[in-house]
N, C-alpha and C positions, 0 to 999 in steps of 0.2 A: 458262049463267048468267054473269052479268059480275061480275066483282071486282075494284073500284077499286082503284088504289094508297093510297089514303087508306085504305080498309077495312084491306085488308095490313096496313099501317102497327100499323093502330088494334090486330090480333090480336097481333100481333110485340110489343106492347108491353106487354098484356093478360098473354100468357105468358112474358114474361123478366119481370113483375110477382110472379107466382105461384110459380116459378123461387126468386126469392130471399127471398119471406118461407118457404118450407119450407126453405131452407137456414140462416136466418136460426134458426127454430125450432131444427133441430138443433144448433145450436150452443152448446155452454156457457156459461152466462154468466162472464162475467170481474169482476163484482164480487164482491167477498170479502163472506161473509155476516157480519153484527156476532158476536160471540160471545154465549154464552147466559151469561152473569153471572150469571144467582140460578140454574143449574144446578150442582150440587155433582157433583165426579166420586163413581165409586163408591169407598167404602170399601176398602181393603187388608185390612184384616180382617174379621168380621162381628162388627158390636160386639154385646152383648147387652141386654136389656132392663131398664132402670134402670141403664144401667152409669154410672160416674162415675172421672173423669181422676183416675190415682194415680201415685205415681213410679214412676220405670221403663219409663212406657207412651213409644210415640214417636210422635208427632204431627205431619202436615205441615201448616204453619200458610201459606195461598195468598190474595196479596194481587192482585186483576186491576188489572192495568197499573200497579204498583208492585212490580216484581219481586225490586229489593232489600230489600223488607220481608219477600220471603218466604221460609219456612226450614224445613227438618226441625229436629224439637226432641226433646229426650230430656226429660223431666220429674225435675228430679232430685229425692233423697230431702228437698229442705225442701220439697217440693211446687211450687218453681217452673220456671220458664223463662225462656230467655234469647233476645227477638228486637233483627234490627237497629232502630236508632233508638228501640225501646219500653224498651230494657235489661228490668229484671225484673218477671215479671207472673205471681203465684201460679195454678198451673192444678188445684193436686189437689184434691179434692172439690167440684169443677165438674163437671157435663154437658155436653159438645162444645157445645152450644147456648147456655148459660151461661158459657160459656170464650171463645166469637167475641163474643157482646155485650159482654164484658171490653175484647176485642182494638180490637173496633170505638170503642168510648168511649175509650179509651189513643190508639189511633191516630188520630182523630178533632181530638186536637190537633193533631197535623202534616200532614194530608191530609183535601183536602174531600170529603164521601160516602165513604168507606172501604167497599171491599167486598172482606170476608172468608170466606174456605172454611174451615176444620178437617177433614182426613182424619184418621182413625187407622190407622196402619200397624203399629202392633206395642203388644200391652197385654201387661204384665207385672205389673200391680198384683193382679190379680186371680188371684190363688194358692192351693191348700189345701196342707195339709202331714199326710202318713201319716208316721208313725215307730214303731220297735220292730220284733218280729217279722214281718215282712211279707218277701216279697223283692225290692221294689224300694223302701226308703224314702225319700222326695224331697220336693221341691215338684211339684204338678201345676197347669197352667193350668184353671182355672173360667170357660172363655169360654161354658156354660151351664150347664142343671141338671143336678147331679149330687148320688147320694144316697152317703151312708156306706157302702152293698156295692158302690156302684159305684165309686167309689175304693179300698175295699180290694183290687176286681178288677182295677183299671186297674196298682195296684205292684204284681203278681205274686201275688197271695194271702198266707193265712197262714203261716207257717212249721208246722213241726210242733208246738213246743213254744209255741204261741202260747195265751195266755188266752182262748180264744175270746168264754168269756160276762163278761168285765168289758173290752170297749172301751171307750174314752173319746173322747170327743171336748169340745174347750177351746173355749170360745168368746167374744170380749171384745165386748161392746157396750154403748155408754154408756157408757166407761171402768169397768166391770165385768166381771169373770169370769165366765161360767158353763158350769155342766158338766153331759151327758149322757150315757148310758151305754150300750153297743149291745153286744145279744147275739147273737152270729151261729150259734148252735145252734137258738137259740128263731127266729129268722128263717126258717131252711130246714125249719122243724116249721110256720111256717106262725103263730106266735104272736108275739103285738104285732109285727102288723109299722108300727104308727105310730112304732118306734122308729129304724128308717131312714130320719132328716129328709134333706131337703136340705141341703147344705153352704155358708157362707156365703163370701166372700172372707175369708182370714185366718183359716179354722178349722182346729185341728189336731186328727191322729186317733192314738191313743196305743193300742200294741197290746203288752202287756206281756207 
């Protein structure tokens, strides 16, 4: 069989063709991918369900491609915040969602499309408080549900001399007082146990 130089040619070209698109395939691309802007990193903490921005909490407040707008923020006790260029912007009793459309409309003066993140890195707002005979009396974090025996278990139990059947627990809602009463005798008998609510942010538990 004869085989022209022309043919040759033609094969020689055919496979250094096929040659460099597999090399070409294997090769990474070198454009930078865009970034995912309405992607929110995860959360530092796990926030809870209805939670709402109180002092104390710490907030990273992330402006894409405006990076000196962007800032860790402590929320202080008059409920606000301090970012660059915005100065003060009330954040407590907002929802992280409700807090960036704040940021977004503030910022929105000074920068065209503003695209704003809110991470929460640290809540401290949301606290209960045991006191009296117990052995650990404190503040504890409420980063979820937790009932009246389950905070008395979490500070260490009762003491010995502890009142067992007149606990209190304080509670302020609505700029109101109110008070419940929890019997930890008649709990472990197994009666009303509807008297072990859930605890709210801000309720204290009084064991005399």
């Amino acid at each position: 069989m004869t085989i022209t130089i022309r043919s040759l040619v033609g094969v020689v070209i055919v496979v250094l063709g096929c040659q460099a698109a597999a090399i070409a395939q294997q090769r990474p691309s070198t454009q930078p991918s865009a970034p995912q802007a309405t992607q929110a990193p995860a959360s530092a903490v796990s926030v809870p369900p209805g939670y709402i921005v109180g002092s104390g909490d710490v907030l990273s407040i992330m402006f894409w491609r405006d990076k000196d707008m962007s800032a860790d923020v402590i929320v202080r006790p008059d409920g606000k915040i301090s970012l660059p260029l915005l100065n003060e912007i009330t954040a407590a009793g907002q929802t992280p969602e409700a807090l960036r459309a704040t940021i977004v409309e503030a910022a929105g003066k000074l920068i065209e499309d503003p695209n704003v993140t809110i991470v929460v890195k640290e809540i401290h707002s949301r606290v209960v408080y045991i006191t009296g005979n117990v052995a650990k009396p404190a503040a504890y974090p409420l980063n979820g549900d937790m009932t009246v025996m389950q905070l008395i278990s979490v500070s260490g139990g009762l003491l010995e001399d502890a009142d067992s059947k007149n606990i209190l627990i304080n509670r302020t809602e609505g700029g109101r007082q109110h008070y419940y009463t929890f019997n930890y005798k008649d709990f472990f008998r197994k009666k009303n146990t509807a008297q072990n609510i859930l605890l709210k942010p801000g309720d204290t538990v009084v064991v005399n």
